[in-house]
C-alpha positions in Angstrom: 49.8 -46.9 55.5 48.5 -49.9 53.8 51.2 -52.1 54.9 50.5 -50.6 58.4 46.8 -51.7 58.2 47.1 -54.9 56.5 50.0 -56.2 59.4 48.3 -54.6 62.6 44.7 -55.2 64.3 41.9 -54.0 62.8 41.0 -51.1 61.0 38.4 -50.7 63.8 40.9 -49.9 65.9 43.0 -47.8 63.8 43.1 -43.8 64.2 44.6 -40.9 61.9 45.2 -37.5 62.9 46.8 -34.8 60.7 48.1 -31.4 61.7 48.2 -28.5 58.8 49.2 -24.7 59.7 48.2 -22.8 56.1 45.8 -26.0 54.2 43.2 -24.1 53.2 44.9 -20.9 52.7 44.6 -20.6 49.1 41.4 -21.8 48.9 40.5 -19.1 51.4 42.1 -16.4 49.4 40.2 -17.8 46.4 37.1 -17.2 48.1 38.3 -13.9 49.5 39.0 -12.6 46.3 35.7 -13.5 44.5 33.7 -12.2 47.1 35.5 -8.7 47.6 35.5 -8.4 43.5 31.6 -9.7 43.2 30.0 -9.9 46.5 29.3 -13.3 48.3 26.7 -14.0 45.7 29.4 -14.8 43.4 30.4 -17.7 45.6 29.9 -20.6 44.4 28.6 -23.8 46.6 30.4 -26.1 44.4 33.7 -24.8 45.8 32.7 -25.6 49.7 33.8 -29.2 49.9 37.4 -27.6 48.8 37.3 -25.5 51.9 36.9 -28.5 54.7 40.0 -28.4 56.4 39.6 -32.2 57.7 39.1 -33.4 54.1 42.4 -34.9 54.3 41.8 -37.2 57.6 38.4 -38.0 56.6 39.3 -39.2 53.2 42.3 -41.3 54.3 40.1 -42.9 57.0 37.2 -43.8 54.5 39.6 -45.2 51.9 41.6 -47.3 54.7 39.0 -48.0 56.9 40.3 -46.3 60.0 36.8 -46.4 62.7 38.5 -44.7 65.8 39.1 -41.5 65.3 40.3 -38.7 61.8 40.8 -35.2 62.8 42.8 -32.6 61.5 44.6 -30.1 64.2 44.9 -26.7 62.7 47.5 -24.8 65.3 49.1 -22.4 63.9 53.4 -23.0 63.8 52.9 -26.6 65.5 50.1 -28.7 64.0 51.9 -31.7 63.2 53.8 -32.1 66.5 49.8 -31.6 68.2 48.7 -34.3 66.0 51.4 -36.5 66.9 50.6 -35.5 70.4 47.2 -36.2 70.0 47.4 -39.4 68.5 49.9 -40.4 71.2 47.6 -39.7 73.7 44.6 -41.4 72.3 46.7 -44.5 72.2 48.2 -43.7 75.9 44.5 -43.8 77.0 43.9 -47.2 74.8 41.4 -45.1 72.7 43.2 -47.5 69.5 45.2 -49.3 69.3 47.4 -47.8 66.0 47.6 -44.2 64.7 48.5 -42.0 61.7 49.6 -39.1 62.9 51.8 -36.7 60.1 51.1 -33.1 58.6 50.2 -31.7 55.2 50.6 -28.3 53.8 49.7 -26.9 50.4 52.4 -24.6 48.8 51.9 -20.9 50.1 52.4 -18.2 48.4 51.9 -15.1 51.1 51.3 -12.5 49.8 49.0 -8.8 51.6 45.4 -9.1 51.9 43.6 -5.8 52.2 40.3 -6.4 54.1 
């Protein structure tokens, strides 16, 4: 990505989409778990930023300086092919003029959830 960004046009101009099916999962059955044991007092606010599902995008795009565009697609069974859809389209439209596009999952462990 660096490479990418140092060779092409400007970072003004650069875009980065991500597609995840199951990225927050554990963090959502984390927070599930605490809150069925304790009730949602027990949360804890320090764990919220853990739970933003576009923390990935937006983190990327800060560090690398990406101004047009960081989203992350959360379709279930296809997210990465609709973020390289997306970002495909966004340069189609000239909406930048270079993309990321790619997808990211944490390791899953399914397991039943009794609500």
């Amino acid at each position: 990505l660096e490479e990418m960004l140092r060779c092409g046009p400007s970072t003004d101009s650069c875009g980065i989409a991500v597609g995840t099916n199951f990225g927050a999962h554990r963090t959502l059955g984390e927070l599930h778990a605490v809150a069925r044991a304790a009730g949602s007092s027990a949360l804890s606010p320090m764990g919220a930023p853990n739970f933003c599902i576009n923390l990935i995008a937006s983190h990327a795009a800060i560090k690398y300086g990406a101004r047009r565009f960081n989203l992350t697609l959360t379709t279930p069974q296809a997210a990465g092919l609709d973020a390289l859809a997306t970002a495909a389209r966004e340069l189609m439209h000239g909406r930048c003029q270079q993309a990321l596009a790619g997808a990211v999952e944490e390791g899953v462990v399914f397991q039943r959830v009794v609500l």
